[in-house]
C-alpha positions in Angstrom: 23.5 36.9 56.9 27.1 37.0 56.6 28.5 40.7 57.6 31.7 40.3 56.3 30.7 39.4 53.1 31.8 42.2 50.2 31.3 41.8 46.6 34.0 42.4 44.1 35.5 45.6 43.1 34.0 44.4 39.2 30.5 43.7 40.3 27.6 44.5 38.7 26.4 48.0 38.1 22.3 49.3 38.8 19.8 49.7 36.1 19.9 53.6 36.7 23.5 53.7 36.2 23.2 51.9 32.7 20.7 53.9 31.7 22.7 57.0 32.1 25.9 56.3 31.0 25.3 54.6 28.1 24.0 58.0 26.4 26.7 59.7 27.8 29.1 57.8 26.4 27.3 58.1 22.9 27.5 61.7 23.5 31.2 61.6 24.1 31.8 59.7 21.1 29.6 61.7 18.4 30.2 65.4 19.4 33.6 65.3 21.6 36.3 63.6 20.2 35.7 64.5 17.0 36.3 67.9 17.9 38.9 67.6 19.8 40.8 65.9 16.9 40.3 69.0 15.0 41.1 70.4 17.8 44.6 69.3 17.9 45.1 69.1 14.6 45.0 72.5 14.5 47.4 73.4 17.2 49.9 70.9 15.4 49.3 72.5 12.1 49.9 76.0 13.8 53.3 75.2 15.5 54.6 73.7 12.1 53.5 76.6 10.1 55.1 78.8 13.1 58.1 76.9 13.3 58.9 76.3 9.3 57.3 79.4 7.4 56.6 82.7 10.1 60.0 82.2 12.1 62.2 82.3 9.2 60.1 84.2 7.2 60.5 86.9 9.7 64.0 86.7 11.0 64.8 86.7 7.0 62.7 88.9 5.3 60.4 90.6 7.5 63.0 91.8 10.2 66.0 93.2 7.5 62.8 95.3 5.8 61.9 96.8 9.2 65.7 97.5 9.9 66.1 99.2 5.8 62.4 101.2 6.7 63.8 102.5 9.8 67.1 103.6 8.5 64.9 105.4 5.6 62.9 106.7 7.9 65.6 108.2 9.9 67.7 109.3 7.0 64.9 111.5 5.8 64.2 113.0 9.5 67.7 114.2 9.5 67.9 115.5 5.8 64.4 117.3 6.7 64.9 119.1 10.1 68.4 118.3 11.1 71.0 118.6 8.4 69.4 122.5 7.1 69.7 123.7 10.2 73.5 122.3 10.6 74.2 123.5 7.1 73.1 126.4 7.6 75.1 127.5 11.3 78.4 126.1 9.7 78.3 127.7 6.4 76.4 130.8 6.5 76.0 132.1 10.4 79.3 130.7 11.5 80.9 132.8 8.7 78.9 136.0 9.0 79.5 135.9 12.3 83.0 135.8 11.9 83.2 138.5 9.4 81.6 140.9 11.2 83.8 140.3 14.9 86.4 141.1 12.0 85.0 144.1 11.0 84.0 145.3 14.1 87.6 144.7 15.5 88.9 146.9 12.7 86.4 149.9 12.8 87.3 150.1 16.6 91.0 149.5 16.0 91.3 151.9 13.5 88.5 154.6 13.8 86.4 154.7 16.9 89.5 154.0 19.2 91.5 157.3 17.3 88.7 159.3 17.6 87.8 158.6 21.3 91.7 159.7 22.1 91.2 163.0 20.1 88.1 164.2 21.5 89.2 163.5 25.0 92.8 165.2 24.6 92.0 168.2 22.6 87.7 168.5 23.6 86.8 166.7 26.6 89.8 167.7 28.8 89.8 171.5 28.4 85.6 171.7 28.3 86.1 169.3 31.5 88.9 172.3 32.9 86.7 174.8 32.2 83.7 174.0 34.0 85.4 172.8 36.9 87.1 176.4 37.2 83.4 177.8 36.2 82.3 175.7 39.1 84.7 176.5 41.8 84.0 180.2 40.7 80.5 180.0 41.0 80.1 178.5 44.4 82.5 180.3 45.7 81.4 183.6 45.2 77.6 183.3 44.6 76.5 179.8 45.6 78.4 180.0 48.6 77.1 183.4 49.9 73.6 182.4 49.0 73.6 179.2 50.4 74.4 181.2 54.1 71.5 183.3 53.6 69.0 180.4 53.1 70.5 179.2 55.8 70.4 181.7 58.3 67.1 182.5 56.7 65.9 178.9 57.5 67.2 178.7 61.0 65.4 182.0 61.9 61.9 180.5 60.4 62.8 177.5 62.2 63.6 178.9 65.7 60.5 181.2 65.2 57.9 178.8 64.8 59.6 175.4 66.6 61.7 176.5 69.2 61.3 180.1 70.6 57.6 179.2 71.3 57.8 176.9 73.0 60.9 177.8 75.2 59.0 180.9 75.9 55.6 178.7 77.0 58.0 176.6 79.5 59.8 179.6 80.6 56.8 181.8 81.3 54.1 179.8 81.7 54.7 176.4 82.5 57.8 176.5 84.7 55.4 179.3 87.6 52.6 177.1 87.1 55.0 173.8 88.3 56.6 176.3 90.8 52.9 177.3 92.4 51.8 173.8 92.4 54.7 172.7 93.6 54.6 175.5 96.6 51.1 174.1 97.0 51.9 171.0 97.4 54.3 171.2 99.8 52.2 173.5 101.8 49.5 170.8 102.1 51.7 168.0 102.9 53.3 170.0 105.5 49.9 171.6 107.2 47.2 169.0 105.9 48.6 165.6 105.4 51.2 165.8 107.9 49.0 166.6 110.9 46.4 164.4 109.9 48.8 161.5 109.3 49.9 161.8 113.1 46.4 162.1 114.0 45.3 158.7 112.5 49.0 157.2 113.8 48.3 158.7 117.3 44.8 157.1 117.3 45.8 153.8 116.1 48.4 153.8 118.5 45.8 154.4 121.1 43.2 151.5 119.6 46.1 149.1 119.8 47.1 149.8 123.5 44.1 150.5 125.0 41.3 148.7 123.0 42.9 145.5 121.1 45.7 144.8 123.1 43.4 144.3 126.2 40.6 142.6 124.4 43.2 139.8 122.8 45.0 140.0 126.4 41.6 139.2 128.2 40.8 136.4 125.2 43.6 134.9 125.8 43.6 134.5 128.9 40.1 133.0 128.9 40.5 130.3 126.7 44.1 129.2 128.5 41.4 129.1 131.6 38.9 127.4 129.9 41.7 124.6 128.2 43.2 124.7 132.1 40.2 124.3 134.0 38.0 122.6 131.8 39.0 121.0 128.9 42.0 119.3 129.8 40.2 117.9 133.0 37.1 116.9 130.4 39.6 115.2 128.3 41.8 113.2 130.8 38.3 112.0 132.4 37.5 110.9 128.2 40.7 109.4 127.6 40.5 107.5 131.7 36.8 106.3 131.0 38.1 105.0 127.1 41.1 103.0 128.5 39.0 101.4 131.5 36.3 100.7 128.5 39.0 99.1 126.4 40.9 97.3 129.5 38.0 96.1 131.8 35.2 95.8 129.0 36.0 95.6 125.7 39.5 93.4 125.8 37.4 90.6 128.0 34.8 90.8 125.7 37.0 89.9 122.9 38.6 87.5 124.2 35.2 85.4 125.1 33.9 86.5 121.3 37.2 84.8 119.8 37.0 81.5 122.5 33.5 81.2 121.1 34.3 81.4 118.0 37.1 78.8 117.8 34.5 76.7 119.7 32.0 77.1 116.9 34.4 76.2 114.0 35.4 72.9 115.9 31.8 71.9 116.6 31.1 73.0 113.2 34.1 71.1 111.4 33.0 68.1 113.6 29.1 68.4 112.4 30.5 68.6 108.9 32.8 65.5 109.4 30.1 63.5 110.8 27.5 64.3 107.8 30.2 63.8 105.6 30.1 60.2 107.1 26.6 59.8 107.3 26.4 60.6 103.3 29.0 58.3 102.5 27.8 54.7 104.3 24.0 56.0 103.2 24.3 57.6 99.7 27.9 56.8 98.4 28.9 53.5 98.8 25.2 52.1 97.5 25.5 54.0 94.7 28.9 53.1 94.0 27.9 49.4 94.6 24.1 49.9 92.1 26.4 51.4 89.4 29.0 48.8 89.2 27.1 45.8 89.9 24.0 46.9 88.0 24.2 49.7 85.6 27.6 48.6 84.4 26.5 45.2 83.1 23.1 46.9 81.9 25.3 49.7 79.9 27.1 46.9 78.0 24.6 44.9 77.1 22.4 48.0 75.8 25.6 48.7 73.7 26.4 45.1 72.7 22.4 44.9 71.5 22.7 48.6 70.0 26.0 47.4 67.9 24.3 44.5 66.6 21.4 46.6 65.4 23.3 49.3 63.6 25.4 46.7 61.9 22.1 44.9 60.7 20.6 48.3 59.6 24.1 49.0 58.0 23.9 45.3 56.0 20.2 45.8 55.1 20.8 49.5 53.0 24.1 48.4 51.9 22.2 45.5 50.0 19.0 48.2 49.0 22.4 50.3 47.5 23.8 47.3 45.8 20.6 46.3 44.2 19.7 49.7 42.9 23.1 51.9 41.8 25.9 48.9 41.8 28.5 48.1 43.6 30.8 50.7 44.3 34.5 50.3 44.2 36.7 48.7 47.1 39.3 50.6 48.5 42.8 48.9 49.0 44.1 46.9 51.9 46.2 49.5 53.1 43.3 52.6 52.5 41.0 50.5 54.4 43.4 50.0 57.5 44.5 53.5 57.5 40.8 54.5 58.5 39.6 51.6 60.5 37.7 50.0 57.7 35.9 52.7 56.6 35.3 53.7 53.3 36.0 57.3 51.4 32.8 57.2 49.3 30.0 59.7 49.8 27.3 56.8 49.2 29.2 53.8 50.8 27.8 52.9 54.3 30.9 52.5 56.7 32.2 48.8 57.6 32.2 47.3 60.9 34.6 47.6 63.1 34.1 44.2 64.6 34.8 42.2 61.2 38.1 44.6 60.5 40.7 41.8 61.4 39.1 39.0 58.8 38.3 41.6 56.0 42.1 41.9 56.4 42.8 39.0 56.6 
């Protein structure tokens, strides 16, 4: 069988394919085009009746009536609640208004002003005069006099029952009680508290000298004994003992630990170098040498034999397809080397990669 062998981009179509389109095409025919004639039909008849009756119709008939209406409309607003009201503040408020400053003016021009000078020159004035000297009068020689007598009356009710009392209470009873305890007081600071305060001073004087003074002396000198004789000795044999540790001891002792150490690593690094060795004549290169001489040439011809297969499986259902559902369409030259001879269909089994240059070709 010939792999690179396509069929046309006309071929033949599947019995399952007729079958179905060919009543979906009737379908199409009977019930979709005819309405979507009326369909458009329609919409043309709507834009011409839009375009050559409603548009001018409205710019010339329906849009000056609106404009007329709303003028109306407006007119008889302003007749109804605006012009009345206008109407009547110019004509009838305005004027009464007016009048009445006028009058107003006059009466207090001619009548109130007049009056108001009269009564104050020959009424106001002199009544004014004459209470004033009624006034002075009357304070002076009975409001004045009285007013004193409250007042001395007041300051005697006042010193009686706010001041007097109480400067008598300081004066004769608080000021001897203050000036006994006062007395008192200094009588027992000066033959109580005085004594005993020396006493306690005298006897903590005495404590001091003769009790803590000797007992902190004494301590003292015990532990400057006990750091002199004893624990400075203790601490320079500690510190001797440490250093000959550390000089004669624990130095040498390093020293062999670290020469043992470096001895380890090398014998170490050379153990490692040697198995290294060993690992590569006895496991590395014969591996190496199985997998290029032998599994390399195996590994291609599985791959050869499993190409060969897949194409041939890839052949066999592309011919089941054909038979059944048709051939589907070829893509272009150009499509077809864009994606390395495969093919965009969802049912189209992808081409071989092999046969690419003479499908090209």
């Amino acid at each position: 069988m010939d792999m690179d062998k396509r069929a046309p981009a006309g071929g033949g179509e599947g019995c399952l394919v007729g079958v179905i389109r060919i009543p979906v095409k009737i379908v199409a025919v009977l019930v979709v085009l005819p309405v979507r004639v009326v369909w458009e039909l329609l919409v043309a008849a709507a834009r011409a009746v839009h375009r050559h009756v409603l548009g001018p119709l409205y710019i010339h008939v329906v849009e000056p009536l609106l404009r007329a209406l709303g003028w109306l409309l407006t007119t008889l607003l302003k007749l109804v609640f605006v012009w009345p009201w206008i109407g009547l503040w110019r004509y009838l408020l305005v004027p009464v208004g007016q009048g009445l400053a006028w009058l107003a003016r006059g009466l207090y021009d001619q009548a109130l002003a007049p009056a108001g000078r009269f009564l104050t020159s020959h009424l106001l004035r002199p009544l004014g005069a004459g209470l004033a000297w009624l006034g002075r009068g009357g304070m002076r020689y009975l409001l004045a006099p009285l007013a004193k007598g409250v007042a001395w009356i007041a300051w005697a009710v006042g010193m009686t029952l706010f001041v007097w009392p109480w400067v008598a209470l300081w004066r004769y009873v608080l000021t001897p009680v203050g000036r006994g305890i006062a007395w008192l007081a200094a009588a027992v600071y000066r033959y109580v508290l005085t004594p005993v305060g020396h006493g306690l001073v005298w006897l903590l004087v005495a404590v001091f000298r003769y009790l803590l003074r000797p007992v902190g002396v004494g301590l003292a000198w015990l532990v400057a004994a006990l750091y002199r004789y004893l624990l400075r000795p203790v601490g320079l044999g500690i510190a001797w003992l440490a250093a000959a540790l550390y000089r004669y001891l624990l130095t040498p002792l390093g020293q062999v630990l670290v020469w043992a150490w470096h001895v380890a690593g090398r014998i170490v690094a050379a153990l490692w170098r040697g198995l290294k060795l060993v690992g590569r004549v006895l496991v590395g290169w014969p591996a190496s040498r199985v997998y290029r001489h032998v599994l390399t040439p195996v590994g291609h011809a599985a791959r050869e034999v499993w190409r060969t297969g897949r194409a041939a499986v890839r052949e066999a259902r592309a011919t089941v397809r054909r038979a059944l559902f048709g051939t589907p369409p070829v893509e272009p030259a150009r499509s077809r080397a864009r994606t390395l001879g495969s093919t965009t269909a969802a049912d189209a089994a992808p081409a071989d990669e092999i046969s690419l240059p003479r499908r090209q070709g």
